[in-house]
Backbone as a ProteinNet text record, in pm:
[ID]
protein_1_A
[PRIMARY]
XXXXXXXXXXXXXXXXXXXXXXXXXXXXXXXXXXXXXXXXXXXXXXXXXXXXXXXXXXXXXXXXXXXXXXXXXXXXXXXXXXXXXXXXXXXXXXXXXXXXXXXXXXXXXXXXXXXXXXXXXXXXXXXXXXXXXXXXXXXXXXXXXXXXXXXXXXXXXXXXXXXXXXXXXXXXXXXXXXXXXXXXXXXXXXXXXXXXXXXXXXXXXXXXXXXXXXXXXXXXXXXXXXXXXXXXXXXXXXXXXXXXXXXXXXXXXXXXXXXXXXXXXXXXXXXXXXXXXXXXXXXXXXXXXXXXX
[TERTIARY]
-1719.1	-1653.5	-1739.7	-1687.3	-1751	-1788.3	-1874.7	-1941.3	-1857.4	-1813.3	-1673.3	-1714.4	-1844.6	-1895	-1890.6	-1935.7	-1936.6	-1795.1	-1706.1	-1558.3	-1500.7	-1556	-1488.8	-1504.7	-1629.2	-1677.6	-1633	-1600.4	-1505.2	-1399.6	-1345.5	-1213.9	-1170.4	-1243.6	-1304.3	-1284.7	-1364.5	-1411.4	-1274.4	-1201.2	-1090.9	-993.4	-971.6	-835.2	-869	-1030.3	-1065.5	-1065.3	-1078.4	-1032.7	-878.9	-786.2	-682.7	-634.9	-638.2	-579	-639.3	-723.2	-760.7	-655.5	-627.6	-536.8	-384.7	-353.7	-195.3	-229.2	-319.2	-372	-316	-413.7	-406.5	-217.8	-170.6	-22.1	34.2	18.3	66	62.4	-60.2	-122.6	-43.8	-31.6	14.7	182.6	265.5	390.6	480.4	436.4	487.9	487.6	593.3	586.9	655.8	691.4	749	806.3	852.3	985.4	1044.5	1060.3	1141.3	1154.5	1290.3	1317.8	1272.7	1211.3	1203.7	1259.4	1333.2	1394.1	1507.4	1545.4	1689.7	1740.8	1617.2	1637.8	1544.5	1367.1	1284.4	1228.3	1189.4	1123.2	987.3	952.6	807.6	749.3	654.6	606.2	465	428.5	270.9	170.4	211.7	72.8	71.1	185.2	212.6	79.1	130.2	29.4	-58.4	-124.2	-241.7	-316.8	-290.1	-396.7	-375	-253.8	-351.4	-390.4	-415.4	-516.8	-641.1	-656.3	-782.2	-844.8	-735.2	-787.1	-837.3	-721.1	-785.2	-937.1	-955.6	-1095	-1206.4	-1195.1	-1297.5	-1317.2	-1213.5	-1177.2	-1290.8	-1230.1	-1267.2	-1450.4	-1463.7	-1613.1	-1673.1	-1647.8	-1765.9	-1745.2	-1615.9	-1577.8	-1595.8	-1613.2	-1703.7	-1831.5	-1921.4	-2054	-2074.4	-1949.3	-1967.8	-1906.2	-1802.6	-1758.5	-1637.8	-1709.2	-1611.8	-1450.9	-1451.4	-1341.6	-1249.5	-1248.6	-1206.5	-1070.4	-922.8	-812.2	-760.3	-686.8	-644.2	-480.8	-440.1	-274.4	-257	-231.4	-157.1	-46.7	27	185.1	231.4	163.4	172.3	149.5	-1.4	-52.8	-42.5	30.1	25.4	-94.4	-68.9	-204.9	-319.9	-448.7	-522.3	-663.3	-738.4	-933.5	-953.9	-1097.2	-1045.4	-1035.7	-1039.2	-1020.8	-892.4	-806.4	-654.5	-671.4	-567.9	-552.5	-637.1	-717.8	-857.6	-762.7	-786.4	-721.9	-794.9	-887.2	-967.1	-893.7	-814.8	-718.5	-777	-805.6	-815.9	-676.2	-563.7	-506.7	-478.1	-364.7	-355.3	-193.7	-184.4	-51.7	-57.1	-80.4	-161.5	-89.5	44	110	223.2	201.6	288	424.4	489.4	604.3	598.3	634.4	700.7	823.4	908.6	1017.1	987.6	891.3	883	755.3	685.7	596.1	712.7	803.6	898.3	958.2	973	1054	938.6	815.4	725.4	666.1	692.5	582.7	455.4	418.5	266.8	231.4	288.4	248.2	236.4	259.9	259.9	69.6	76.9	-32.8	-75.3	-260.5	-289.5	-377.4	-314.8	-388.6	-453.4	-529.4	-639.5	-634.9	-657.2	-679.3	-757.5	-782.8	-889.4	-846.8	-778.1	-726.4	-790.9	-817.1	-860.2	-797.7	-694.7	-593.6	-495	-476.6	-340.8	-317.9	-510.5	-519.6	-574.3	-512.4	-589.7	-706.6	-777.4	-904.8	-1010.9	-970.1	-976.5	-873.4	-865.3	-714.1	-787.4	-779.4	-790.8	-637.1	-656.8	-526.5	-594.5	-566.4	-584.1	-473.2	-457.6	-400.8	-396.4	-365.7	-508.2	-442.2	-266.7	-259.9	-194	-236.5	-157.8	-177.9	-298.7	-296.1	-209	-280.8	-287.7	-246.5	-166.5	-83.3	-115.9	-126.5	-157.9	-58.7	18.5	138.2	80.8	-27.4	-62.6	-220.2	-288.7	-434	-450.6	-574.2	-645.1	-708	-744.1	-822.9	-770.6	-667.6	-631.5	-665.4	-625.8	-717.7	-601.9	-676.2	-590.4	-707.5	-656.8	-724	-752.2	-843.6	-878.3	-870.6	-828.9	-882	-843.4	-1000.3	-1057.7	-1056.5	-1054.9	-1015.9	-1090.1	-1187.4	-1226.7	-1226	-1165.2	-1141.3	-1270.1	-1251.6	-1371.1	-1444.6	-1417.2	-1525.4	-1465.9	-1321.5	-1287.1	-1205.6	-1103.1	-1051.1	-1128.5	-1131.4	-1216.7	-1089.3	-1077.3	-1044.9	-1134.3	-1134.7	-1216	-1153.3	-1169.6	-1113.3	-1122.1	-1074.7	-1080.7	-1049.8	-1125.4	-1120	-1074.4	-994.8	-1054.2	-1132.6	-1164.1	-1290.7	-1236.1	-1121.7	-1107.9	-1146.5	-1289.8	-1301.8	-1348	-1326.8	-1374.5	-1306	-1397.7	-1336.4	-1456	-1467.8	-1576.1	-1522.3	-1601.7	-1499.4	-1608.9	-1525.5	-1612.8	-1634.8	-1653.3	-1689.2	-1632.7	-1692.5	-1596.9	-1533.1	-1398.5	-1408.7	-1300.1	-1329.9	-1285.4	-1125.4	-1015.6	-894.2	-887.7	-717.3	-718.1	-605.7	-604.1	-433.4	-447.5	-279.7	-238.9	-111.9	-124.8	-70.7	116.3	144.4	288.7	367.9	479.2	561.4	653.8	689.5	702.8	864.6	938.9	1047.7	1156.3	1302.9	1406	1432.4	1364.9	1399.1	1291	1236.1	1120.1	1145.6	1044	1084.8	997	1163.8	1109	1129.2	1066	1141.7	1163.2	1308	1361.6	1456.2	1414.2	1505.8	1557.2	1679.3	1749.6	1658	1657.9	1592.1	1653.4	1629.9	1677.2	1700.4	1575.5	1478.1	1559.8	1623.9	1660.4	1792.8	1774.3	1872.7	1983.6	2068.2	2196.5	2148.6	2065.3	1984.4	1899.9	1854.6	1757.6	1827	1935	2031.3	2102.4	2136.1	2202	2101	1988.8	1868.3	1838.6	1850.9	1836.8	1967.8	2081.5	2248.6	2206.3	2149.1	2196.9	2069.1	1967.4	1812.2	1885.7	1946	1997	2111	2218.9	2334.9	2248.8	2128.7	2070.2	2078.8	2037.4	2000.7	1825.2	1759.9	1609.2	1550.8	1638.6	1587	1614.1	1548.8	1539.7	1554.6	1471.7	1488.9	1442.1	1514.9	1506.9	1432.5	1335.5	1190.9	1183.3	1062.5	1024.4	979.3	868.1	840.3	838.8	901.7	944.2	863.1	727.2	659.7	603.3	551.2	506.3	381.8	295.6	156.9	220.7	241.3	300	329.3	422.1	445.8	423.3	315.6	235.8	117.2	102.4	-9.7	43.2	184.4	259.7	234.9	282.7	230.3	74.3	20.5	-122.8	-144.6	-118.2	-153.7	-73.4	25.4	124.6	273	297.8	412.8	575.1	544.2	639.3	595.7	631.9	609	612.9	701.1	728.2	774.9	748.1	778.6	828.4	932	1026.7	1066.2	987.4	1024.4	1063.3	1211.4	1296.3	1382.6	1285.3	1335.6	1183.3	1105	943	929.7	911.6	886.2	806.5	676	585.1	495.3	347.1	235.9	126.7	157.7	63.8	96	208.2	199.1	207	187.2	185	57.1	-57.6	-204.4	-247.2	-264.1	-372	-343.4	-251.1	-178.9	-230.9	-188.3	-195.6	-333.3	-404.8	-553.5	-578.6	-554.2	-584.6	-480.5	-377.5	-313.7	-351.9	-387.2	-464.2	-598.2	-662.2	-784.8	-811.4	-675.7	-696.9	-598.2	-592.3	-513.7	-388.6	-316.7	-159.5	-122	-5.9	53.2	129.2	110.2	189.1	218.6	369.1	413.4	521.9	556.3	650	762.3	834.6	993.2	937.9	792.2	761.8	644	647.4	554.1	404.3	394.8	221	216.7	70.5	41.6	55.2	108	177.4	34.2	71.9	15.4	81.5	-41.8	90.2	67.4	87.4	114.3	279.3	365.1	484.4	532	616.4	581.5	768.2	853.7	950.1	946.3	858.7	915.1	950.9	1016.3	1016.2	883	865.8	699.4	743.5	658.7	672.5	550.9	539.1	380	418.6	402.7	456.3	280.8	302.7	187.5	157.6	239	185.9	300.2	297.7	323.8	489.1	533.5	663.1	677.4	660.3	776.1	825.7	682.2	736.1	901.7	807.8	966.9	1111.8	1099	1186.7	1261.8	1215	1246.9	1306	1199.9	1253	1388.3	1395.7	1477.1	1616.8	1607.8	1776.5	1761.3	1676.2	1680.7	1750.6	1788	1789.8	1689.3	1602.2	1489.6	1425.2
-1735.9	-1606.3	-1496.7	-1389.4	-1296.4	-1196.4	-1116	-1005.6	-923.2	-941.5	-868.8	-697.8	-658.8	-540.2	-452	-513.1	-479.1	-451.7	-547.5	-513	-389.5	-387.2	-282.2	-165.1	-156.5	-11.8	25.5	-94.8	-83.1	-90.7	-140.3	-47.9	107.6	136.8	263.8	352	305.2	417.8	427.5	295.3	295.2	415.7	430.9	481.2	613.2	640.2	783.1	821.8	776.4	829.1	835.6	752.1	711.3	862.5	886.9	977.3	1131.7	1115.3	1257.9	1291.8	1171	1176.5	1222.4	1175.9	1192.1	1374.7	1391.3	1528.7	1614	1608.6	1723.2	1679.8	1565.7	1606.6	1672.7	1665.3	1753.8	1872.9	1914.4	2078.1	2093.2	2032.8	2084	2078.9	2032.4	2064.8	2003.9	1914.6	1840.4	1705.3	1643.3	1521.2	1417.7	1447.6	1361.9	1223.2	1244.5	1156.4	1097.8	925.5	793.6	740.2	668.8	504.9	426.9	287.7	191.4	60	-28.3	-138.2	-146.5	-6.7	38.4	94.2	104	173.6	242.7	197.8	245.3	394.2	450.3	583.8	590.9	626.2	654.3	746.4	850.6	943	944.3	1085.6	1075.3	1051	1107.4	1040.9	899.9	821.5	659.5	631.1	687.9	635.4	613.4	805.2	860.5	769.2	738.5	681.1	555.9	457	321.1	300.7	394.1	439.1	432.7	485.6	574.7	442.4	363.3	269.2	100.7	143.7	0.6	46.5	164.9	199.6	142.2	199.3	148	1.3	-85.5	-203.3	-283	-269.9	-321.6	-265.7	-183	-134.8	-220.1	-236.5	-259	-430.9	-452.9	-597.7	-740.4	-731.1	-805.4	-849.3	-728.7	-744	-807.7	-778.5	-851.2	-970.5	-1038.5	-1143.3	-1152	-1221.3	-1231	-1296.1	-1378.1	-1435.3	-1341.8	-1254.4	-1191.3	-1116.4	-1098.3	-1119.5	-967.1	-882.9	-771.8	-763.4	-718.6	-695.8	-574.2	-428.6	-348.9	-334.1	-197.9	-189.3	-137.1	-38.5	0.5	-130.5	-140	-211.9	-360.4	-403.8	-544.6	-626.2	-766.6	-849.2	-815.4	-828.6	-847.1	-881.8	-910	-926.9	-1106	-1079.6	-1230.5	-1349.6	-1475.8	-1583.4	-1661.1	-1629.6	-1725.2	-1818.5	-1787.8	-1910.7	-1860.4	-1804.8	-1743	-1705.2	-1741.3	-1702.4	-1617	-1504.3	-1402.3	-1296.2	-1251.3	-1079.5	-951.8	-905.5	-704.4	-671.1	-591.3	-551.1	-370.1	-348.9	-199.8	-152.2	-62.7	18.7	170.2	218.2	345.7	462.3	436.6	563	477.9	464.5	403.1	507.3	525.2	616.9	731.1	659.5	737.2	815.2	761	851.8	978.7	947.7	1089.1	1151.5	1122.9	1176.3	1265.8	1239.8	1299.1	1417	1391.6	1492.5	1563.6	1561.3	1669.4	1630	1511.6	1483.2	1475.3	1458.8	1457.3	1316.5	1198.1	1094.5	987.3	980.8	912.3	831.9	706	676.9	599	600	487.9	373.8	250.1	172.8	85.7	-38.8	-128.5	-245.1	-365.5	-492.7	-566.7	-672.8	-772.2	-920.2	-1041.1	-1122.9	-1261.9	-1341.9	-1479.7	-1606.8	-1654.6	-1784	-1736.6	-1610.3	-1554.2	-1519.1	-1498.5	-1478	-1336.8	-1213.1	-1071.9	-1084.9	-1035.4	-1005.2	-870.8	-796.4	-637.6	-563.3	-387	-319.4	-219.6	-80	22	123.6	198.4	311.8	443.9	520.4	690.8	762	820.5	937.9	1042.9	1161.6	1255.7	1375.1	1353.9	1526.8	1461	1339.5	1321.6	1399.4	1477.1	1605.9	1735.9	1737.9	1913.3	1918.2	1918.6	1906.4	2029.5	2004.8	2080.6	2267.9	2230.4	2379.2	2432.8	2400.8	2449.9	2491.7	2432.7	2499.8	2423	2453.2	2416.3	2300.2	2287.4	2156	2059.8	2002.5	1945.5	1807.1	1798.1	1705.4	1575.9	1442.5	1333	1216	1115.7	964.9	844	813.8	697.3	587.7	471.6	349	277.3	180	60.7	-99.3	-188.5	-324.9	-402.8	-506.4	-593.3	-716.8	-818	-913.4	-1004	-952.4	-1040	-902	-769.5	-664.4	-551.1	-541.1	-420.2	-330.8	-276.3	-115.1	6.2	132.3	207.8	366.3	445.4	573.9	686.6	762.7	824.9	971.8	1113.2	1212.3	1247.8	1330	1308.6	1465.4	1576	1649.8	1705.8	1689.4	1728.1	1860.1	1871.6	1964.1	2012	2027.6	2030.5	1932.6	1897.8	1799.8	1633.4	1630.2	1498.5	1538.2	1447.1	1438	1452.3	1513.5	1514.6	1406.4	1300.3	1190.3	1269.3	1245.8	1203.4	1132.7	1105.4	988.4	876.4	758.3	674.5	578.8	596.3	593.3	431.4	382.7	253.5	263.9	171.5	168.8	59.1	74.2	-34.5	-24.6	-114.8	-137.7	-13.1	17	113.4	123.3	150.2	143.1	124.1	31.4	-12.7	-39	38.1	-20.2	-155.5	-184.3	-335.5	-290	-294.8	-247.4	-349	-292.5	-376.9	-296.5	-213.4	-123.6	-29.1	2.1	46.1	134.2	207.9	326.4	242.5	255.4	155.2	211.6	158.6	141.2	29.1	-10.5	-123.5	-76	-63.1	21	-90	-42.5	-63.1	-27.3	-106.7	-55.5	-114.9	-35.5	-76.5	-226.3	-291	-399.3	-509.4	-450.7	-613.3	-665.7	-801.4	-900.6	-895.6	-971.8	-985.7	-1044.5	-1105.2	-1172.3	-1083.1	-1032.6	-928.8	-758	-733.3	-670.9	-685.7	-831.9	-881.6	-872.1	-930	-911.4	-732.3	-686.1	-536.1	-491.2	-516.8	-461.6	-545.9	-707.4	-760.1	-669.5	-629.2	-565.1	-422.8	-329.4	-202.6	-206.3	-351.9	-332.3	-389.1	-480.5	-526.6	-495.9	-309	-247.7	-258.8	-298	-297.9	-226.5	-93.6	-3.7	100.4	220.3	329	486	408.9	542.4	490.3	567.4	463.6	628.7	573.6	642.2	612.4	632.7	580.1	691.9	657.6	735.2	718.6	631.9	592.8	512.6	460.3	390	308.1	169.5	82.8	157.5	177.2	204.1	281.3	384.8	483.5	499.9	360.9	303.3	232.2	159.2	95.2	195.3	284.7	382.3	462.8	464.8	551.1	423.3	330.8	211.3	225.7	219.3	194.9	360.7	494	607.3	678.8	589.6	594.1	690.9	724.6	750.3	652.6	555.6	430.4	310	251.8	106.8	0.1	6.2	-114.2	-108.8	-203.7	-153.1	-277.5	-342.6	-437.6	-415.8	-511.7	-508.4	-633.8	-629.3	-804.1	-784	-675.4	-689.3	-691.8	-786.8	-752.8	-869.8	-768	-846.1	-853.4	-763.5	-715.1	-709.7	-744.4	-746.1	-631.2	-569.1	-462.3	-397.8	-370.6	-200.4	-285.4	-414.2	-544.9	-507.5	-554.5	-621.8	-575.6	-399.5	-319.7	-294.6	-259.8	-264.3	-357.3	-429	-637.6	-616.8	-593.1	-604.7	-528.4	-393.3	-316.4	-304.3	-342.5	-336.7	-451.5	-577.6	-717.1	-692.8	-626.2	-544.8	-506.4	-405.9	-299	-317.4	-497.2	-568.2	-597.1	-562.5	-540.9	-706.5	-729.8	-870.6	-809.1	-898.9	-927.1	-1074.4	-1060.6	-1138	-1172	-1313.1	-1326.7	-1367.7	-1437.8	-1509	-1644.1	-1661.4	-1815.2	-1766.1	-1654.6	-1615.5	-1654.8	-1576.8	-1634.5	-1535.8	-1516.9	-1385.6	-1411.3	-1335.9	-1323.3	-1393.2	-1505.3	-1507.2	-1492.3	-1435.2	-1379.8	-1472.2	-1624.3	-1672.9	-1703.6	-1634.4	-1664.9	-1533.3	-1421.4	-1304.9	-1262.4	-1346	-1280	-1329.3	-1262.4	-1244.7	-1210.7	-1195.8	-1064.8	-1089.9	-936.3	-878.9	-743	-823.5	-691.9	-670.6	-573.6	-517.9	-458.6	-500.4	-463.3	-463	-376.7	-413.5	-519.4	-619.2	-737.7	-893.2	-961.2	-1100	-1072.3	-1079.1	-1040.7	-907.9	-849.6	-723.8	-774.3	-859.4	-891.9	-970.9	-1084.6	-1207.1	-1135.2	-1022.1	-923.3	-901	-871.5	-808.2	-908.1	-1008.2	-1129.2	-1208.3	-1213.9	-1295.3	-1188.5	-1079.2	-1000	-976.7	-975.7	-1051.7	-1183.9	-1280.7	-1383.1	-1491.3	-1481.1	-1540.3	-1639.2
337.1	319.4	382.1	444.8	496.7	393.7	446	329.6	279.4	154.2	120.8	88.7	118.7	101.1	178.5	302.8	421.9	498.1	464.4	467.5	461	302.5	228.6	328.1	354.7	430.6	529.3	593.5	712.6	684.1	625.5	566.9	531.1	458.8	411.2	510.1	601.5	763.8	796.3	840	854.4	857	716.7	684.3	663.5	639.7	663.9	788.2	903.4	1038.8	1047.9	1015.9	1022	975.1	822.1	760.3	832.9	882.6	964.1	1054.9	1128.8	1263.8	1166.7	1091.9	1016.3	973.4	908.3	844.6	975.9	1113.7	1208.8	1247.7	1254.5	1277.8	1204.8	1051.8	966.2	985.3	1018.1	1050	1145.2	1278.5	1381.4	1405.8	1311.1	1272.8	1353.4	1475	1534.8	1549.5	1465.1	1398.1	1560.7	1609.9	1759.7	1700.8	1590.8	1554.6	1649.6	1655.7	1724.2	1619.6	1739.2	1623.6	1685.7	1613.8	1692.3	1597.5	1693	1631.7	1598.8	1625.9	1600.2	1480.4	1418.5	1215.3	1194.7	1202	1174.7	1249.4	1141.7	1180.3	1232.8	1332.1	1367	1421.8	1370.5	1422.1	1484.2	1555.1	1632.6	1522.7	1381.7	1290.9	1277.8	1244.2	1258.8	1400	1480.5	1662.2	1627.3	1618	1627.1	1512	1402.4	1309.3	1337.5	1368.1	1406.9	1497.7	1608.7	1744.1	1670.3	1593.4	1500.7	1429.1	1350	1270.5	1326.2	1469.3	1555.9	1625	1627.7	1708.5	1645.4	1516.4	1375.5	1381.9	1380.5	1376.1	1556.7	1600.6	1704.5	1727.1	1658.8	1702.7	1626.9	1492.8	1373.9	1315.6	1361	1293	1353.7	1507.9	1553.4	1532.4	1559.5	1483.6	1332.8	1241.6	1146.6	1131.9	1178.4	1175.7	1276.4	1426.2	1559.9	1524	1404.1	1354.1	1301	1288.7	1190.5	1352.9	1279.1	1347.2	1337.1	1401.6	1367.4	1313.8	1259.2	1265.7	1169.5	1311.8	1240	1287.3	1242.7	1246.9	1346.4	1382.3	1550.6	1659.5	1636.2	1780	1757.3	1617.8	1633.9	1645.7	1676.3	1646.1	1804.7	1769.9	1855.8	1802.7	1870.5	1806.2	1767.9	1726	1668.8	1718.4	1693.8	1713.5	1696.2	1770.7	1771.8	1704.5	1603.3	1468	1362.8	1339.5	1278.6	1137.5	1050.2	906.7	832	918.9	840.3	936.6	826.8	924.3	834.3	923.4	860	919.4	833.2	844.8	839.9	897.1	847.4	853.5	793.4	777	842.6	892.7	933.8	897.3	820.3	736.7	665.4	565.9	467.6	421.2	419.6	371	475	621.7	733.2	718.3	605.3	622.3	447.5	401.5	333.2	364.8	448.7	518.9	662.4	664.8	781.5	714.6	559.6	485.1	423.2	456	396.1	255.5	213.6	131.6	124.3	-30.2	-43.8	-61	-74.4	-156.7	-83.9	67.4	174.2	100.7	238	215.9	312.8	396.2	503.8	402.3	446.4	389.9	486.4	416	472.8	389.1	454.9	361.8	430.7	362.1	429.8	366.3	410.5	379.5	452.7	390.4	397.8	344.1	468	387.2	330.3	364.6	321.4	172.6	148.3	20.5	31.1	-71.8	4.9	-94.5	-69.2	-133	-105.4	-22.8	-32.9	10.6	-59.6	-34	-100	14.5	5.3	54.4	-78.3	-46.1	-36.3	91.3	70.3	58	-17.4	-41.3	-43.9	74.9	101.5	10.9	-20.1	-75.8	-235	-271.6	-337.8	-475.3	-498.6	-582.6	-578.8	-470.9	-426	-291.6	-198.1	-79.8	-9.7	137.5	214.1	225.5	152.9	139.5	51.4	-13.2	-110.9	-73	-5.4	-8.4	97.5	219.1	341.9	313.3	179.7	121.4	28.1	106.6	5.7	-83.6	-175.6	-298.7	-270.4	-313.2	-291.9	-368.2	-351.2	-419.3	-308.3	-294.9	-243.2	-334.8	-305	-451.6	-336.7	-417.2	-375.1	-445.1	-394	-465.9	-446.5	-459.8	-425.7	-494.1	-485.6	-557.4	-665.8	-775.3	-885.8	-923.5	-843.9	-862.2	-886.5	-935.9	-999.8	-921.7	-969.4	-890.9	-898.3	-827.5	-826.2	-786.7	-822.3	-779.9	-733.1	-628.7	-658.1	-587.7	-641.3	-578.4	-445.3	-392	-236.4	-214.4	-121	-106.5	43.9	127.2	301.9	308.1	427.7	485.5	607.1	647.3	763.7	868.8	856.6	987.6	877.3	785.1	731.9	553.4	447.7	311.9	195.9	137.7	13.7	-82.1	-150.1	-224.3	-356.8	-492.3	-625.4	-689.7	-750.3	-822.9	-839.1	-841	-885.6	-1004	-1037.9	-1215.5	-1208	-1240	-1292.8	-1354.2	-1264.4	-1346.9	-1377	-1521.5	-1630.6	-1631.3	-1725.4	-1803.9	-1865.3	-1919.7	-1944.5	-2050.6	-2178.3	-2285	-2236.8	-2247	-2233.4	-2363.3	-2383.1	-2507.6	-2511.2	-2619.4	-2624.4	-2619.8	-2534.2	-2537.5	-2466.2	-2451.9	-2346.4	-2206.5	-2178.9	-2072.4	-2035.8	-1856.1	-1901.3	-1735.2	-1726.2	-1620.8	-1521.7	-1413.5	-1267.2	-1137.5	-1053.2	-943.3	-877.4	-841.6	-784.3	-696.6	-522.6	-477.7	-374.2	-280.7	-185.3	-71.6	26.8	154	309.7	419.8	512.3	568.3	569.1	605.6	518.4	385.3	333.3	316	317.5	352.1	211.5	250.6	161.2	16.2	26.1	-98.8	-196.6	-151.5	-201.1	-236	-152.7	-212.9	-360.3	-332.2	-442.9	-573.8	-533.5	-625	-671.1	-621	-702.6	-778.9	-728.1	-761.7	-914.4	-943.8	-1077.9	-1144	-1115.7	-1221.3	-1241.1	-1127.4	-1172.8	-1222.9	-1257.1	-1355.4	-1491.3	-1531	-1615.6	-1704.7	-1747.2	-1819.1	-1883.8	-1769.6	-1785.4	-1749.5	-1661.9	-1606.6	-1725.2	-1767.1	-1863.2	-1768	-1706.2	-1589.9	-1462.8	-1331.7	-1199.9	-1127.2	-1127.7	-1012	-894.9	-844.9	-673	-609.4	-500.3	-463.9	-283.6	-223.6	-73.9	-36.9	-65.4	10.2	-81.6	-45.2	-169.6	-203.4	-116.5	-188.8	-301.2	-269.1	-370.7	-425.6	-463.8	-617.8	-696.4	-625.2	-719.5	-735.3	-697.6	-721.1	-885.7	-855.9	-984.1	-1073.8	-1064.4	-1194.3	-1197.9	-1196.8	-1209.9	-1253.3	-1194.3	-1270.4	-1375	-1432.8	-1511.8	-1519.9	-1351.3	-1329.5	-1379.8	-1345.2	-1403.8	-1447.3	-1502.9	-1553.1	-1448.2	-1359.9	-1282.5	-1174.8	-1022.7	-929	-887.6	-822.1	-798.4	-650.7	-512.6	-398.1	-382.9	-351.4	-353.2	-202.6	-113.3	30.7	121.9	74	98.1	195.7	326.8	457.7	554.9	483.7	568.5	423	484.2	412	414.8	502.3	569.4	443.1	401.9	280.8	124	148.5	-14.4	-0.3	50.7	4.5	-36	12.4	-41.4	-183.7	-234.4	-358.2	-463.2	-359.1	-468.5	-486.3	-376.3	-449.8	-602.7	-561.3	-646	-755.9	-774.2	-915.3	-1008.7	-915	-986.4	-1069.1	-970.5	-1058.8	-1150.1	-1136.9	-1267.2	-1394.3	-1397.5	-1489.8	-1489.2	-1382	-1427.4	-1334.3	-1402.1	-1316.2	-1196.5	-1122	-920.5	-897.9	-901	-891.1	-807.7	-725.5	-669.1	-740	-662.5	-704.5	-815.6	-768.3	-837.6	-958.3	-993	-1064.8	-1073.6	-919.9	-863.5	-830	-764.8	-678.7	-552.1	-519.9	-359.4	-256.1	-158.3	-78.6	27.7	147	268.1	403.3	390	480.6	502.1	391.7	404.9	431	512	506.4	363.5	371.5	283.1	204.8	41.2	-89.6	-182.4	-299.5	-369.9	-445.3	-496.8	-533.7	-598	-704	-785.4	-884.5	-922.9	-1017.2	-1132.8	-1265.3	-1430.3	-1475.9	-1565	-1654.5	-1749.4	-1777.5	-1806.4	-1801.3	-1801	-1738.7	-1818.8	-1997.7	-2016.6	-1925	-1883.3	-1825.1	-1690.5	-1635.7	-1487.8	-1517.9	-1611.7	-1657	-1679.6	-1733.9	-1768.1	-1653.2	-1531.9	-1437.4	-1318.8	-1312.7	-1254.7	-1288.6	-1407.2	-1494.9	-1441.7	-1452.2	-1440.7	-1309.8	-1171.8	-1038.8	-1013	-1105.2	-1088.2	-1032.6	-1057	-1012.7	-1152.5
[MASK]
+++++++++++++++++++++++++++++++++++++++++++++++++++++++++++++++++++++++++++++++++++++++++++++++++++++++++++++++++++++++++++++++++++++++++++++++++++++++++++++++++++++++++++++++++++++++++++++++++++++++++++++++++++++++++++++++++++++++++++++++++++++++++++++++++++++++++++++++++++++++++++++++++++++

């Protein structure tokens, strides 16, 4: 196994360059909105930060382990040793289309996966406090994952040209009631198939939902489960791993169950399954079970 420390940091660097590049598009008000694929939204912060995050990547991750494979969402696979089952991944703006509508809650992430098993996942969040409409500096959350070693939050300040972080405070489980219905999100999305449609239409006629949340992008909602915006987050059109891992790391961490269709933790050598994150093993079953799963 490679130095899962050393990872981290490069991860870290990562998504703090990354999120600089998304920051100055923000500032500069010109988002240069495309589609690509014929549905998807993509803007110059999408580019500009996995420009930013493959730079990091390619400088520092050789030197630490030549095996080690790239795949982000822009630039796709490159680096690495063909066939090499040690990938750094990236997402370089998670919730493109409410990052298009002026949100705060968007997010760049980072993972580090071995055997299709993740085992580091960093999320930034740069305004997810205090949003740039609101002050020059705006406040947001970084959290960190490392598998066997805990979740980590820590505040996040920008500076204009970089980020002041604070401290870092340890997350947990989080007082859940023992109930039949619990505040979720289980949404509809472009990307999914007739199956997985069907799979949300039977959980939102269920009546397991209490109240139906969301915040457009996965990080983002498993960030709201874990900081106690909602209880539960249900992706049963999940076809891409880039915006799963970092998450999976860090909601596993900080106690809560992730689970697929087979009630395991997601590994991503298969890339379509449903996945979802409850605070403990009955809520997932709960949720699965009126999925049909």
């Amino acid at each position: 196994m490679s130095n899962i420390a050393e990872i981290l940091d490069v991860l870290v660097d990562a998504v703090t360059v990354g999120t600089l590049e998304v920051l100055a598009v923000k500032l500069d008000g010109s988002l240069g909105a495309t589609i690509k694929h014929g549905r998807e939204l993509v803007t110059e912060a999408d580019k500009r930060s996995d420009a930013a995050i493959l730079g990091v990547f390619e400088r520092r991750f050789p030197g630490l382990d030549p095996e080690i494979r790239f795949h982000l969402e822009e630039s796709g696979n490159s680096g690495g040793i063909a066939g090499s089952l040690k990938i750094a991944g990236a997402d370089p703006l998670d919730g493109t289309n409410i990052f298009a509508c002026g949100s705060n809650v968007y997010a760049v992430q980072a993972h580090y996966v071995e055997d299709g098993v993740p085992l580091v996942g960093v999320v930034f969040q740069p305004e997810a406090y205090l949003p740039l409409e609101e002050t020059e500096r705006c406040v947001g959350r970084l959290v960190t994952a490392v598998r066997g070693g805990g979740a980590f939050t820590r505040r996040s300040e920008f500076t204009g040209s970089g980020f002041e972080f604070g401290i870092a405070r340890k997350l947990g489980p989080r007082p859940t009631p023992d109930g039949k219905a619990y505040v979720a999100c289980v949404p509809f999305g472009t990307k999914m198939e007739a199956v997985g449609r069907e799979a949300v239409r039977r959980v939102q006629e269920s009546g397991v939902i209490a109240s139906n949340t969301g915040a457009g992008g996965a990080a983002a909602n498993v960030m709201m489960v874990l900081f106690g915006a909602q209880h539960v987050y249900g992706n049963f059109g999940a076809g891409d791993d880039l915006d799963l891992i970092p998450p999976q790391v860090i909601a596993l961490e900080a106690g809560f169950t992730v689970w697929n269709e087979r009630r395991e933790e997601p590994r991503w050598l298969v890339r379509k399954q449903p996945f979802i994150v409850a605070p403990n093993a009955a809520v997932a079953e709960l949720f699965l079970g009126a999925a049909g799963y």
